[in-house]
C-alpha positions as CSV (number, residue, x, y, z in Angstrom):
1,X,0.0,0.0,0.0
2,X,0.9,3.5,-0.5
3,X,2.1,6.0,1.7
4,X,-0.9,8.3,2.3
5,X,0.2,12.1,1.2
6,X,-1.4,15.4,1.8
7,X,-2.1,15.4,-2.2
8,X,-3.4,11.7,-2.3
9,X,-5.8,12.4,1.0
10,X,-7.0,15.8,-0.6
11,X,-7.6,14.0,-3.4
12,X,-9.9,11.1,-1.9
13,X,-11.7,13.8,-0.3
14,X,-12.4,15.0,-3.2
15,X,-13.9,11.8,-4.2
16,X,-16.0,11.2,-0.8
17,X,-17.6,14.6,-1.2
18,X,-18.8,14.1,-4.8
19,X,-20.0,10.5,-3.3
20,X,-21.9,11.9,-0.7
21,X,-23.4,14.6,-3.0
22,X,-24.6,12.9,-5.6
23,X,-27.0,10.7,-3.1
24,X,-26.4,7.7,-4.7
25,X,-24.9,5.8,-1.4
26,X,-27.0,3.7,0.7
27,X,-26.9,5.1,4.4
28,X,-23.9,2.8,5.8
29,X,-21.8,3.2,2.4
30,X,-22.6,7.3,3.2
31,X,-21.5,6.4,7.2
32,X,-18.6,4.7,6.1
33,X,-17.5,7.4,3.5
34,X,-18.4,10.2,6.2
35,X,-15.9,8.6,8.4
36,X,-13.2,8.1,6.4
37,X,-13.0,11.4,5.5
38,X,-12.7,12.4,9.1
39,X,-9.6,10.8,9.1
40,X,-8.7,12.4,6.2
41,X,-9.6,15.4,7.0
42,X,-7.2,14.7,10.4
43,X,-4.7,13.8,8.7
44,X,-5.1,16.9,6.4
45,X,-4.7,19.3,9.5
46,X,-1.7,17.6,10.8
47,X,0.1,17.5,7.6
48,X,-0.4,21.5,7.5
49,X,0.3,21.8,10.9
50,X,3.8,19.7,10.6
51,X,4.5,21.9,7.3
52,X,3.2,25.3,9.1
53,X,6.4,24.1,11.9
54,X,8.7,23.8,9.2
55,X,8.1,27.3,7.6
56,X,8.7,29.0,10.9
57,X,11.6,26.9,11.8
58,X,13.1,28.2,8.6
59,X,11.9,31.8,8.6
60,X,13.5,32.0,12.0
61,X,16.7,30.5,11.3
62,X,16.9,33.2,8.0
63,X,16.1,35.6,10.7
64,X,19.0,34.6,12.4
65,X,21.5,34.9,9.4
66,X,20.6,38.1,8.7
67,X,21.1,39.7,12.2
68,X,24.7,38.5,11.9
């Protein structure tokens, strides 16, 4: 199995939503949908959140190179 990526989960996302919109699912295939894009959705945040840490650890260490 693939490594899950922020592309790959936005992308699946994608795919739930149209699911759910178009009606078509019966109510556990809409359940089960719904909840995996929770975890998508998690996994989502946390991705930005861990890319979000990088950019300020770099912004601060230009910061620091061009103080000196």
């Amino acid at each position: 199995m693939e490594e899950l990526t922020f592309e790959r989960a936005n992308f699946e996302l994608e795919g739930i939503v149209a699911k759910l919109e178009s009606g078509t699912l019966s109510m556990e295939e809409a359940l089960k949908a719904f909840e995996r894009g929770q975890e998508l959705i998690k996994f989502c945040f946390s991705s930005l959140d861990k890319a979000k840490g990088k950019l300020t650890e770099i912004k601060e260490s230009l910061g620091k190179l061009t103080e000196e």
